[in-house]
N, C-alpha and C positions, 0 to 999 in steps of 0.2 A: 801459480794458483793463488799465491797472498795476495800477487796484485793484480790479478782477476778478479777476485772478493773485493777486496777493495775500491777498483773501480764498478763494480756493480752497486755497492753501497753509496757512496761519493752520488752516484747517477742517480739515485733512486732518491736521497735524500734533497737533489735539486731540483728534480722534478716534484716531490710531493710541494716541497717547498712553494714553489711556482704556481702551482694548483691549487692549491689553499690559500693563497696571497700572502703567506709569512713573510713579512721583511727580512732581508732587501731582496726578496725574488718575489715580488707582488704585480711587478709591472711586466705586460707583452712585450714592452720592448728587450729588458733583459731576455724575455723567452725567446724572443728573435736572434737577441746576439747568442745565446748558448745554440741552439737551432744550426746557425754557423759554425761554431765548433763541432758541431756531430757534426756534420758534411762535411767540415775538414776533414776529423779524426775517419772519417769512413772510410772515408776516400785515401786516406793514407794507410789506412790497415789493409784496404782492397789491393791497393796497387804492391803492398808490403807478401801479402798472401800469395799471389797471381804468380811472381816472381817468387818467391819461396818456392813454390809448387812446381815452377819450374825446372829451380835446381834438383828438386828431390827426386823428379822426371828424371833428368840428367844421370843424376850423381845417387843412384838406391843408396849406395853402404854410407854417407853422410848424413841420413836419421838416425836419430839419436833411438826413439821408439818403435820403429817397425810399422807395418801393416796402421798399428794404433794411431799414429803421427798423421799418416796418409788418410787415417778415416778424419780426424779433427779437422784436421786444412782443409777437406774437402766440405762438412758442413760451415767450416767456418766461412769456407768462400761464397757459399750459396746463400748463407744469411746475411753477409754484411752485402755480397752483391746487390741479395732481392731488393734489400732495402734503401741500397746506394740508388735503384732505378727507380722503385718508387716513388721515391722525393722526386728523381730529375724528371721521371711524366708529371706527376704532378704540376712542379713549379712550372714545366713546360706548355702545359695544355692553360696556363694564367696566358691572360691578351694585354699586350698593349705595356710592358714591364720590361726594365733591364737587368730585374733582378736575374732571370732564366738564363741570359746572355754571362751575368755576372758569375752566374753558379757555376757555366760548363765550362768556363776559363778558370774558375776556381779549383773546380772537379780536377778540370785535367792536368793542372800543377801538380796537386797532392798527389795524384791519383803515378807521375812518373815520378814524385818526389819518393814516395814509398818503396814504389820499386828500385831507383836508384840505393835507397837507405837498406833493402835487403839486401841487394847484390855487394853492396862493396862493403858493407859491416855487420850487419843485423845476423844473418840467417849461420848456424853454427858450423864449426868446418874443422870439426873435430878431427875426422878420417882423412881430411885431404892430406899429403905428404909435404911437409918442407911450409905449412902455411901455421898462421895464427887460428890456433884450434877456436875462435870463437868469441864471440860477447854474450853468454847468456844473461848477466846485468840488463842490456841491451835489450833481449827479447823479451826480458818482462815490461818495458816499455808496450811494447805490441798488443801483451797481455793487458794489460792497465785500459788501452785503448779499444779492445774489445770487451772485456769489460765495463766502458761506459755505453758501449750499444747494447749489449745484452742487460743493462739495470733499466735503459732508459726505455728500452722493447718490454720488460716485464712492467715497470709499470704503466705505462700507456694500456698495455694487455689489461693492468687491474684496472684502470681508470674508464677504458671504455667499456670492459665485461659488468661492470656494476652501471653505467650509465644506461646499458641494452637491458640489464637487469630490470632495471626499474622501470623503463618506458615498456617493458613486456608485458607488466603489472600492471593491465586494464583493470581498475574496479567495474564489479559487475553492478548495472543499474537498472531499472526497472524502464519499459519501454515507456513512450511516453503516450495517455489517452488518447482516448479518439478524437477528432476537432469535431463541434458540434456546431449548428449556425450557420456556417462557411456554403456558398454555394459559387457557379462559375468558376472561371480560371483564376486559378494560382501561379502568381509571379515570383520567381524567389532570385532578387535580385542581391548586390552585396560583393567582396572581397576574399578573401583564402578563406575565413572564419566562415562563411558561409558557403563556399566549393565545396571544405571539407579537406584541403591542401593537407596529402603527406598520407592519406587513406587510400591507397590505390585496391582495384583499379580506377583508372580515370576513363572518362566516358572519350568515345573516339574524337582525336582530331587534336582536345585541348590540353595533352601534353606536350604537342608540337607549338603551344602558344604560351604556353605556361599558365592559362585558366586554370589545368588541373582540376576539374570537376570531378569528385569523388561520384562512382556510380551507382554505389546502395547506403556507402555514408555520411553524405550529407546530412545535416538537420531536415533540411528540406524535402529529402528524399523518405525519411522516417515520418515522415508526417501523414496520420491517416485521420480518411474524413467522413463523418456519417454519409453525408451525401453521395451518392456515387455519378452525383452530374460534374464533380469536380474536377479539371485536368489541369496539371503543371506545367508551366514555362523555368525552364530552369538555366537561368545565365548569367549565375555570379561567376568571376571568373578573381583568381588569386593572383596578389599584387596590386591590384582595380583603386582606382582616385575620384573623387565623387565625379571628377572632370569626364571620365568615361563612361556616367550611367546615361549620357547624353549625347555621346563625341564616339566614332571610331577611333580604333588606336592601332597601331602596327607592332608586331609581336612576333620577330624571327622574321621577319619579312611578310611575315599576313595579316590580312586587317582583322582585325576582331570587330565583329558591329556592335552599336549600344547597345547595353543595355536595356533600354527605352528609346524607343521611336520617333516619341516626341508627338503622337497621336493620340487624341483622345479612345482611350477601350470600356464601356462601360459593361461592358459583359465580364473584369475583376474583380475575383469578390476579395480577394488578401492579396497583401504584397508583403513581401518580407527583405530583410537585408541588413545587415554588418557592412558599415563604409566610417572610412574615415580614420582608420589607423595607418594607414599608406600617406594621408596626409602629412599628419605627423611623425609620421616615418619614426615609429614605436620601435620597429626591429633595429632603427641606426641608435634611437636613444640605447639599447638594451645590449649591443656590440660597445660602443663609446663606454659605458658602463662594466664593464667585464673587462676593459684593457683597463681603464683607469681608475683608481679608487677612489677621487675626489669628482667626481663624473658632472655630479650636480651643480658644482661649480666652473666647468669645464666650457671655455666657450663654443659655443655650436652653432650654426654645424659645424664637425671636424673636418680639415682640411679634405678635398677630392669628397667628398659627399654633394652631390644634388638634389637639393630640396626641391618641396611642390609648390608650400607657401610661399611667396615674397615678403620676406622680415628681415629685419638687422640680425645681425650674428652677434650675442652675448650669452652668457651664463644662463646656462640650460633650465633650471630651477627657479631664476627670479627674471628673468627678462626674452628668452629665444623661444623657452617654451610656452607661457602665458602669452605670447604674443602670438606665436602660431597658433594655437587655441583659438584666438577669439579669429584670427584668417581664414580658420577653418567656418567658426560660426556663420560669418559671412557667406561661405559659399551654401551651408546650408541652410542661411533664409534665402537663396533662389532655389538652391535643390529642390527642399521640402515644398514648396507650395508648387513648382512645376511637377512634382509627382502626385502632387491634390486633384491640381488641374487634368492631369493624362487619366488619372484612374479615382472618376469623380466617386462609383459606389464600391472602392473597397475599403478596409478595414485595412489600413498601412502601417506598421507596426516596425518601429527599428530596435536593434535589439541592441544592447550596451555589450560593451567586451566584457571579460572577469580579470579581474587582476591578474599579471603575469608573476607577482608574485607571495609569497604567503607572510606571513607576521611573526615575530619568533624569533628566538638565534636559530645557529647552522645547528642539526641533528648530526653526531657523529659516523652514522650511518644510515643511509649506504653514501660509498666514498663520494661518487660524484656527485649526490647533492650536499654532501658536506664542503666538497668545493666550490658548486657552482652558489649556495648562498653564504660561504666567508668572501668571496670574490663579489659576491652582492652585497655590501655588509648592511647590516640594519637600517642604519640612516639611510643607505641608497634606495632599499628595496620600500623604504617607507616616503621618501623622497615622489619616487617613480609610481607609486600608489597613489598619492596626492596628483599628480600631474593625471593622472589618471580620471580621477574621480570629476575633477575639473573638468574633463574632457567629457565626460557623461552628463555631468549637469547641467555643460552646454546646449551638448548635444537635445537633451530633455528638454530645455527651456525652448530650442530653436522648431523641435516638435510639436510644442504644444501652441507655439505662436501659429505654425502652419497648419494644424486643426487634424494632425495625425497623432500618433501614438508610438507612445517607448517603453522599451520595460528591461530590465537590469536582471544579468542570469548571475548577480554577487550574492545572494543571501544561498545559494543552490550551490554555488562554487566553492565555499567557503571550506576551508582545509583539504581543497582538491586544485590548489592551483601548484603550477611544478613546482616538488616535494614538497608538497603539503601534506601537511601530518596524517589523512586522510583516506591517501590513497590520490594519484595524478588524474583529472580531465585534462588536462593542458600537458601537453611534454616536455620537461626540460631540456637540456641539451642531448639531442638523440645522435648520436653519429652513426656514420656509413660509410663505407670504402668507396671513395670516389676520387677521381683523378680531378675533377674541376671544384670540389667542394668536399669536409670535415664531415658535413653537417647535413642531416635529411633535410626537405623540405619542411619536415612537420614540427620541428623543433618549434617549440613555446608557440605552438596552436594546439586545439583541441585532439583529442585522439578518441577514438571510435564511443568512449564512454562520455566525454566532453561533448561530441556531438548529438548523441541520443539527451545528454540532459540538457543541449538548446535548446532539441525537440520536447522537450517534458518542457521547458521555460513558454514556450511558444503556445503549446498546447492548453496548458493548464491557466495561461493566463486568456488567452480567449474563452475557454471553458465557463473561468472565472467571470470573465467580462463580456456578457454576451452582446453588449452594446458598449463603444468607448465610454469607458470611466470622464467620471468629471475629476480634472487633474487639480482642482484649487481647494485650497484645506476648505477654507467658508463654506462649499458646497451651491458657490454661487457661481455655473458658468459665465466664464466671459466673452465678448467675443473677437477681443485678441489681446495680448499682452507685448511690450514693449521692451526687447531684450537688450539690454546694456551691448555696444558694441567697440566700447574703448578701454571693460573692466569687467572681470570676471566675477560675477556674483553667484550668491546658493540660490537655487531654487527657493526657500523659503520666503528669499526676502523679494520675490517677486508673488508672493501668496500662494506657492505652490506645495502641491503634496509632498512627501518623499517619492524618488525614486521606484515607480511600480515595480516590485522582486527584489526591492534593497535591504528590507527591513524583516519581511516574515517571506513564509513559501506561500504559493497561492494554495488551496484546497484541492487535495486529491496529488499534490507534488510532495507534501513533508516527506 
């Protein structure tokens, strides 16, 4: 029992360790190498057990405790088992890896090393006649070693029950008005942010593509319009690269069609859409971040990642990501104005992301965002905000050259991004029993209140603006402006307003 306690403690205290990034357990890689040690030690308690179990089959009067002994072995075998197979489907069901191969030759070493280590020393032999009555010294080795499965099982237990905790915790928000103005078809074009990715159900067909169209929690789907001549095209699809609002693309082996047809429709009256974080491959910036704590200096991309942009690979923060940035811009001075051209009378309106993540130290509760923002630490999460905002200003500048419209759902998000003090739109690390993935779809996207306040963004700013706003401070429309494409500038210093929904809430959203 000492050294069952003990290794339960020992486990727990290296696991918080890890989770929190205290040095020297801050890095995944170390998580990787301990990772291997519990599949060893499993694997060698499993096969330690199995054989035990055996002999006690055999040999009844060599338990020491009776009926009690027989009950212990047997949960013990069922839980170091479960869990012994869970790792192997899981690392199993990974493609294209020798790690899987690596594990089942690993597995099945320990796995007879154990049971050789019961049979000829380990297991006690009190009762047998004319033998060595036993190593109990020995068995508490065993002990020790289930003990680090059962610390490292309870806390995983706490780590993910507070992580489910919290993404449970939808702030409730107020639906978003009516759209007023609006007439004809509505296009709601866009990426996971605007499917609604991780909100199921998903409407038929695009879970087999991975579109994933949410089918009543969309932003776009919350959208309601005085008019009742209004009807929806709705095919943003999650994952999406501006390359596809134009281009079929193949997804599990089926085509997914554009987005846009590439035909003039003047019967449009809104189009709407979130694009452009797939470019940037936000979610690779935000994993690279989470293994390594100096991230923003980290050359990128990381090894075995495929980028969209074509850029040189250097330090994520002053050279890989300003450069994909402005690669990106590019594509949106052809985007932007081929969506002018397709859809000459609508009101085209892109919506900026919110931060993925909040301002602040780590809160000491609840646990998992105490880990997931020390494992962000400050400077990263302020780092990756900056690259961010960069990414919006562009984006704004590159709208307003092509004579559509943007508007920014940050002043709305503001203490609502994962674990923000607030209360969450956005979900932090959500996890979910899965054999091919940790991790929901919906992790650090919007969740069903995130969505309704796009929809209140979207709403309240046409509301607001019944006719496109003049986007330049002077008040003097232009009739185009000139966007830097070798260096990233503010909006200001091209004479422009701030960011529409940067600054204050529109009227009728406070």
């Amino acid at each position: 029992m000492v050294f069952l306690v003990i290794g339960v403690l020992v486990a727990s205290i290296v696991v918080f360790m890890a989770a929190l990034a205290i040095p020297p357990l801050s890095g995944t890689r170390i998580v990787s190498a301990l990772i291997v040690l519990v599949l060893v030690a499993a694997n060698l308690a499993l096969g330690t057990l199995l054989v035990g179990a055996y002999i006690e089959a055999v040999h009844h009067d060599w338990s020491r405790l009776g009926m009690f002994e027989h009950i212990v072995l047997g949960v013990a075998i069922i839980a170091v088992g479960a869990a012994d197979g869970f790792f192997t489907w899981w690392i199993f069901s990974s493609t294209g890896s020798w790690i899987r191969w690596g594990y089942l030759a690993l597995a099945a070493v320990f796995l007879v090393a154990g049971g050789l280590w019961s049979w000829h020393s380990l297991w006690p032999k009190r009762d047998r006649p004319g033998k060595n009555p036993g190593a109990w010294p020995l068995f508490s080795m065993l002990s020790g070693l289930l003990g680090v499965a059962f610390g490292i099982a309870a806390s995983a237990i706490l780590l993910i029950g507070s992580a489910i905790s919290v993404n449970a915790d939808v702030p409730t928000v107020t639906p978003p008005p009516v759209v007023h103005g609006i007439s004809g078809r509505y296009v709601a074009l866009g990426d996971s942010y605007s499917a609604g990715e991780g909100l199921t159900p998903f409407m038929a067909g695009t879970a087999a593509t991975n579109c994933d169209r949410s089918v009543s929690q969309a932003y776009s789907e919350l959208l309601k319009f005085s008019s009742n001549t209004v009807t929806k095209t709705f095919v943003a699809c999650s994952g999406a690269i501006e390359h596809d609002i134009f281009n079929s693309t193949d997804r599990n082996g089926i085509t997914v069609r554009p987005q846009v047809d590439g035909t003039v429709q003047p019967d449009v009256g809104l189009v709407t859409m979130t694009m452009g974080g797939n470019n940037a491959l936000f979610s690779k910036i935000v994993i690279a971040c989470f293994e390594e704590s100096n991230c923003l200096r980290q050359t990128f991309p990381p090894s075995g990642v495929q980028t969209v942009e074509t850029v040189p690979s250097g330090p994520l923060a002053t050279a890989w990501g300003p450069a994909t940035l402005l690669a990106i811009g590019k594509v949106d001075a052809m985007v932007f104005p081929a969506l002018r051209h397709d859809f000459p009378n609508a009101r085209i309106v892109v919506i900026g992301y919110p931060y993925l993540f909040p301002t602040g130290s780590a809160p000491v509760w609840p646990l998992d965002c105490f880990s997931v923002l020390r494992r962000f630490s400050e400077p990263v999460r302020n780092g990756i905000r900056n690259l961010q905002q960069q990414f919006s200003d562009l984006t704004y500048e590159e709208a307003v050259a092509a004579h559509i419209e943007f508007v920014s759902p940050t002043i709305m998000w503001q203490g609502h991004e994962p674990c923000g003090s607030n209360g969450q739109y956005t979900n932090s690390i959500k996890p979910y029993l899965s054999f091919s993935s940790p991790v929901n779809g919906g992790t650090f996207h919007p969740n069903s209140a995130g969505q309704t306040t796009l929809a209140r963004v979207v709403a309240c700013y046409l509301n607001a603006n019944p006719t496109p706003p003049d986007p330049f401070v002077d008040g003097a429309a232009k009739s185009s402006i000139d966007v830097p494409t070798t260096e990233l500038v503010s909006p200001a210093s091209l004479g422009l307003a701030p960011l529409p929904g940067s600054t204050a809430p529109f009227p009728g959203c406070i």
